[in-house]
C-alpha positions in Angstrom: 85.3 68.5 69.5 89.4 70.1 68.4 88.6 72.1 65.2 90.8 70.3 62.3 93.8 72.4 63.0 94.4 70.7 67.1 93.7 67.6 66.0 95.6 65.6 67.9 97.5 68.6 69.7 96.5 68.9 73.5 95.8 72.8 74.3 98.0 73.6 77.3 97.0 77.0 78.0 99.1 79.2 80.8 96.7 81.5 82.4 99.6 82.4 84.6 102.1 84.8 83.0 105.6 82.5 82.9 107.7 83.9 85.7 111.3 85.4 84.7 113.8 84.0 87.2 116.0 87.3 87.6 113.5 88.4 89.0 112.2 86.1 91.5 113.7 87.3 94.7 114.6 84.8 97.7 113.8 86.3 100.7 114.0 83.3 103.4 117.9 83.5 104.2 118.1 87.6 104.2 118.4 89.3 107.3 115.8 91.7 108.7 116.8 94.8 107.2 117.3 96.7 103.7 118.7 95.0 101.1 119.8 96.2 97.4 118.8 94.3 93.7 120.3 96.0 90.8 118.6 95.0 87.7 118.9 96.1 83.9 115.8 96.5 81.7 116.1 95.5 78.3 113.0 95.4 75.7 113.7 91.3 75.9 111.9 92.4 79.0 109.0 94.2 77.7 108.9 90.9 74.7 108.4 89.0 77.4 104.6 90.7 78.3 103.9 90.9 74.8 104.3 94.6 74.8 105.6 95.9 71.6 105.2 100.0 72.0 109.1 99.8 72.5 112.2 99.7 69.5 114.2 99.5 72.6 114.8 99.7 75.9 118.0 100.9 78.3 116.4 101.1 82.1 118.6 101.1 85.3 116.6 99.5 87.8 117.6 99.4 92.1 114.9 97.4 94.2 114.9 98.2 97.5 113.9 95.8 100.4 113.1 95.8 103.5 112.3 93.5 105.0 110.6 93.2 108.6 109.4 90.2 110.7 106.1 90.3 109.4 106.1 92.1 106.3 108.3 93.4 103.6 108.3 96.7 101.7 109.7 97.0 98.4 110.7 100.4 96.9 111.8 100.3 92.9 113.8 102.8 91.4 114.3 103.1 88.1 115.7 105.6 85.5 116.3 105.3 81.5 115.0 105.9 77.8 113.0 103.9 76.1 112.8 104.3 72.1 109.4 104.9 71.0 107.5 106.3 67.5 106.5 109.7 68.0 102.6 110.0 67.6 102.6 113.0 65.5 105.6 112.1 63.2 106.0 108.2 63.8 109.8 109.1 63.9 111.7 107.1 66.8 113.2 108.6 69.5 114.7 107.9 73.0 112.0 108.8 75.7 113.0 109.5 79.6 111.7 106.9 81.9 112.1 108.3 86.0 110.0 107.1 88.5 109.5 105.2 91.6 106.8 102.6 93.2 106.3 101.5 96.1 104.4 98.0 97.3 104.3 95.9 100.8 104.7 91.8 100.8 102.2 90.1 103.6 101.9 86.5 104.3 97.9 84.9 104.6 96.4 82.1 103.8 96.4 82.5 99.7 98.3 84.3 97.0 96.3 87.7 96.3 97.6 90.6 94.2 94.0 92.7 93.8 95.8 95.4 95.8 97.9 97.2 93.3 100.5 98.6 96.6 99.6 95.0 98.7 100.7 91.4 97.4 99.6 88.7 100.0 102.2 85.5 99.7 100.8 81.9 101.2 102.6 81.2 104.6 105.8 79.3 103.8 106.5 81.1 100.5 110.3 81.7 100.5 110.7 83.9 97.6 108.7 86.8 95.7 108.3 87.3 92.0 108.2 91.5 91.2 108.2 91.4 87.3 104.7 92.5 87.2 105.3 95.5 89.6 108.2 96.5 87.4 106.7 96.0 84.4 103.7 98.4 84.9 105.6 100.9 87.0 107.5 102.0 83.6 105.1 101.4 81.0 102.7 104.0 83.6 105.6 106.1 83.7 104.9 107.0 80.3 103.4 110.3 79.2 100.0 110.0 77.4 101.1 111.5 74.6 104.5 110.6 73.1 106.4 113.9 71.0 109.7 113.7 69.5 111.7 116.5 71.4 112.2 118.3 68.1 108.8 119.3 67.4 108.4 120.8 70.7 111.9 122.7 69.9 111.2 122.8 65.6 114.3 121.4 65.0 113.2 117.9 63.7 112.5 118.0 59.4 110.2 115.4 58.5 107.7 115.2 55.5 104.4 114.1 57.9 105.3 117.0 60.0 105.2 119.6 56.4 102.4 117.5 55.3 100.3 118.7 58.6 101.6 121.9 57.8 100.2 122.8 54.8 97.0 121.0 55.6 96.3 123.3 58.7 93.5 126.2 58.8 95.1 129.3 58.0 94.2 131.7 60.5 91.6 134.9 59.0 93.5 137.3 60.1 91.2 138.0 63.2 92.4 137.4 66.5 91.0 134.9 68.5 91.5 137.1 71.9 88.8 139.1 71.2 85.9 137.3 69.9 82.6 139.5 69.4 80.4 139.0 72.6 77.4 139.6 73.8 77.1 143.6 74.5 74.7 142.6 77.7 77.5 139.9 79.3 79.6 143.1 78.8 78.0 144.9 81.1 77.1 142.7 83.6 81.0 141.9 83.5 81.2 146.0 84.6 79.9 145.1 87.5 82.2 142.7 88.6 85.0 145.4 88.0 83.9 148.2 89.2 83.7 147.6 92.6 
């Protein structure tokens, strides 16, 4: 039984991601030999896996292939900024995206992609979709931890950043370098220096 709201609606559900054609890659007619893709990522791109960490997106992308009789190996470049909320300040700026990934194309007897560096392609497939190998080669590229350049440098003014500020311990005027110890570890730490 449809709930009230699909009454009368048929459910098509798409387990499959949708494929992007630009980057679906014919590979029957090439040569053996390496071949060049140039590609240009925009956050259209990153909309398109439902990933919204981005305000934007400017990546340069070169796809490498080479392709052999029984195999292929792909190489993909890729260099850029994408423009993301700083997680201390939430203030957008343009983060570096560099890196570089590297996968082999086989032909067996069924599609199989549980090998992050090894897709396996049905016999008589002609062409190879690498969206998803793109996709998570920049979003990994990311660090952890996202900080607008000028809090690292202290030239970036905003009011979360005087807000954490003023909310922080104040120090009691005793150094943390030399916490009080243990006069006994102190000794046995003698030892180990007075050889």
């Amino acid at each position: 039984m449809q709930p009230p709201f699909l009454e009368g609606k048929s459910l098509n559900i798409d387990v499959k991601m949708k494929e992007m054609k630009e980057f679906t890659i014919p590979f029957v007619g090439l040569k053996l030999g390496e071949h060049i893709f140039n590609f240009e990522i925009k956050n259209t791109f990153f909309e398109h896996f439902e990933y919204e960490e981005f305000n934007g997106a400017e990546v340069a992308l070169e796809v490498l292939l080479n392709k052999k009789t029984t195999l292929m190996e792909f190489t993909l470049n890729f260099s850029g900024f994408v423009n993301v909320n700083c997680d201390l300040t939430n203030e957008p700026y343009d983060q570096e995206v560099k890196g570089d990934y590297h996968f082999v194309v086989k032909f067996g007897e069924e599609f199989n992609d549980e090998d992050e560096d090894l897709l396996i392609l049905p016999h008589g497939s002609y062409q190879v979709n690498i969206q998803q190998y793109i996709y998570e080669s920049i979003v990994l590229s990311l660090p952890a931890k996202r900080i607008h350049p000028g809090v690292k440098d202290g030239t970036l003014k905003s009011e979360i950043l005087e807000k954490l500020e003023e909310l922080s311990p104040k120090g009691s005027g005793e150094s943390d370098e030399n916490p009080d110890t243990d006069p006994r570890w102190d000794n046995l730490k003698k030892l180990l220096t007075d050889k």
